[in-house]
C-alpha positions, 0 to 999 in steps of 0.5 A: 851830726850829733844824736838829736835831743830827743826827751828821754823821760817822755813827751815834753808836750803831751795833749790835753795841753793849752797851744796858742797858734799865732797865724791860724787862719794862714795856709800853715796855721790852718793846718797847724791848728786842725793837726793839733785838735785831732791830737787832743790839744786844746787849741787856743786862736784869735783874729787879727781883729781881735789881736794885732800881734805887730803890738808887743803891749797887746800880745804879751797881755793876751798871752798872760792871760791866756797862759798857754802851755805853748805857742806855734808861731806861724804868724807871718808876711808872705808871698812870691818875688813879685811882692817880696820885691815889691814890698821889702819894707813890709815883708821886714818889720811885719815879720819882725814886729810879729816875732818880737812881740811874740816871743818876748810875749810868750816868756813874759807869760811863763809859755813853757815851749815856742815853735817859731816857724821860718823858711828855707829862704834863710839860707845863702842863695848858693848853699851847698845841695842839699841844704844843712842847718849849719848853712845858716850864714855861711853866704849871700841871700837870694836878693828877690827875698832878703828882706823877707829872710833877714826878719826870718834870720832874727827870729831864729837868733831871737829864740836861741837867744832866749834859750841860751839867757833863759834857759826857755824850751824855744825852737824853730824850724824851717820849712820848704816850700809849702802848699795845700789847702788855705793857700793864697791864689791872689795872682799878685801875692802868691807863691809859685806853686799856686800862682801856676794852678790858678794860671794853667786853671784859667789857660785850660778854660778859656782854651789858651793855646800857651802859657808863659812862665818867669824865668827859664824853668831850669831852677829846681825846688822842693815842694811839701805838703802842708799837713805834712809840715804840720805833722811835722810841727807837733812831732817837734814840740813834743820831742826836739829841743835844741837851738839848731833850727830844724830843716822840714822839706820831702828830701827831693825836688823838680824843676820849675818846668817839670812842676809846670808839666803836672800842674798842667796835667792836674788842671787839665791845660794840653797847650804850650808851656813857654818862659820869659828869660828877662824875669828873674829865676830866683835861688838856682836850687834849694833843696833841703838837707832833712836828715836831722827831722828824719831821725826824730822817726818823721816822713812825709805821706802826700805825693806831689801830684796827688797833693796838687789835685787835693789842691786843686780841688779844695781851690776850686770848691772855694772859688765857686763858694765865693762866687756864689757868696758874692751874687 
C-alpha cells in the first residue's frame, strides 16, 4: 500500500472553520455535528423543511450563500433488506439526487473540502476478507442492496471525478455498519442491529419464550460505533486527501448469532433464540480492511457491548420521552 497522503505543512481544516453537515438529524450527522462543535468548528445545519437537497437549484443557492469552508455530506436513504428490497427506486435516485446536487453545489460555491460519507455495501458481495479499497468493482454486489450501493458507487466516482477535473480537495469514506444514538428503531426500515434491541426489548417484556430472526445467524459482520466514525470523519477532513476512498470499521466481526446473544443479554431476554432459514442471509461476510485510516494515527475507543447498552439506553429515555409527548 502507498504512504497515506498526509498534509506535511499542517491541518488542512483547522477550527474555527465554517462545516455545512448535510443529514444533521440522521444517525451519523447527528454525531458528525456534536464531534464537530466540541472540536471548535462552526457547525452550519438546515432541515429538510428548510432545505430539500434532492433539488440541485436550491442546494447549490443555499451553499453559495453560505460559503462553508467545507461540508459532510451524511445526508442519506437508508435501511435494512426489508426496505432496501422493498423500495429500490427510492433508495437510488434519493441517494443520487442528494449527491449530484450536493457536490456539484459545493464546487459552485468555492467549498474548499467535501466529505462525501458511503457504505461497506459498495463492495462485491463476495470480496475478499477483510475488505481493501481496491475491491471497489472487482465483482457482483449483494442483490438485497444494489440498488442502494449503486447510488453510493456514483457518488464516489462523482467526487474523483471533481478532483481529477477541478483539482477540488474532495474525499469519501466508507463506513461499516453503524449504530448508536439517533438511530432508527422503526421495525419496518431499520437495520440490524437496532431491529434486534427493539425485537429482544419487547420479547423480554412481554415474557417471549423466543425470538425468531432472519436467516441462519451464520453471516458475519462488523459493527462501529457512531461517534467513533465521527471521530473518524474530522480525522480525515483535516488530514487525508486522495481519491482512494477511505474504509471506516473496528477491524473484527461476529456473527449474527453471537450479535443475538449480546443483545439479548444487554436487554435482559433469557428465552430461545431461533432463525427462519427461508429469508435471505445477505452478504456472507463483510469485514473491512482499515489499515489505511489506521495509519492516519486513528482507533475506535467504544466496545461492543458497552455501545450496545449506551444504545439501549438512549432508546429507551427516547421511547418514554415520546410516550409521554404524545399523552
Amino acid at each position: 500500500m502507498t504512504e497515506l497522503p498526509i498534509d506535511r505543512q499542517g491541518d488542512l481544516l483547522p477550527p474555527p472553520a465554517r462545516i455545512f453537515v448535510a443529514g444533521h438529524r440522521g444517525l451519523v450527522g447527528s454525531a458528525v455535528r456534536r464531534r464537530l462543535a466540541a472540536s471548535g468548528y462552526e457547525v452550519l445545519v438546515r432541515t429538510r423543511a428548510e432545505l430539500d437537497l434532492r433539488d440541485a437549484g436550491a442546494t447549490a443557492a443555499h451553499l453559495r450563500e453560505q460559503r462553508p469552508d467545507a461540508v459532510v455530506l451524511a445526508a442519506a436513504k437508508v435501511g435494512g433488506i426489508l426496505a432496501n428490497s422493498t423500495y429500490p427506486v427510492q433508495f437510488l435516485e434519493d441517494n443520487l439526487r442528494i449527491q449530484l446536487s450536493v457536490v456539484a453545489g459545493a464546487h459552485q460555491a468555492g467549498v474548499r473540502r467535501l466529505l462525501l460519507l458511503g457504505s461497506s455495501c459498495i463492495y462485491p458481495r463476495l470480496s475478499p476478507q477483510p475488505i481493501t479499497e481496491d475491491a471497489l468493482l472487482t465483482g457482483p454486489l449483494e442483490p438485497t442492496n444494489e440498488a442502494y450501493a449503486i447510488a453510493k458507487i456514483a457518488g464516489i466516482v462523482q467526487v474523483q471525478s471533481y478532483r481529477r477535473q477541478y483539482g477540488a480537495s474532495f474525499v469519501s469514506a466508507m463506513p461499516t455498519n453503524l449504530y448508536g444514538p439517533g438511530d432508527n428503531f422503526d421495525p419496518d426500515g431499520s437495520h440490524v442491529l437496532p431491529a434486534l434491541v427493539r425485537r429482544f426489548h419487547q420479547a423480554a417484556r412481554d415474557g417471549l419464550p423466543e425470538v425468531r430472526l432472519w436467516g441462519t445467524g451464520r453471516p458475519r459482520r462488523e459493527f462501529l460505533h457512531v461517534d467513533d466514525l465521527a471521530a473518524a470523519c474530522e480525522l480525515l477532513l483535516r488530514r487525508y486527501d486522495d481519491d482512494t476512498p477511505v474504509n471506516v470499521g473496528c477491524g473484527t466481526d461476529l456473527t449474527i448469532s453471537e450479535l443475538a446473544g449480546i443483545v439479548a443479554e444487554v436487554t435482559g431476554f433469557t428465552g430461545a433464540i431461533g432463525y427462519d432459514t427461508s429469508k435471505p442471509d445477505g452478504t456472507p461476510r463483510k469485514l473491512l480492511d482499515i489499515s489505511r485510516l489506521a495509519g492516519l494515527g486513528w482507533k475506535p475507543q467504544i466496545g461492543l457491548r458497552e455501545g450496545i447498552a449506551g444504545t439501549y439506553a438512549w432508546w429507551l429515555e427516547n421511547e418514554a420521552a415520546a410516550r409521554g409527548a404524545g399523552r
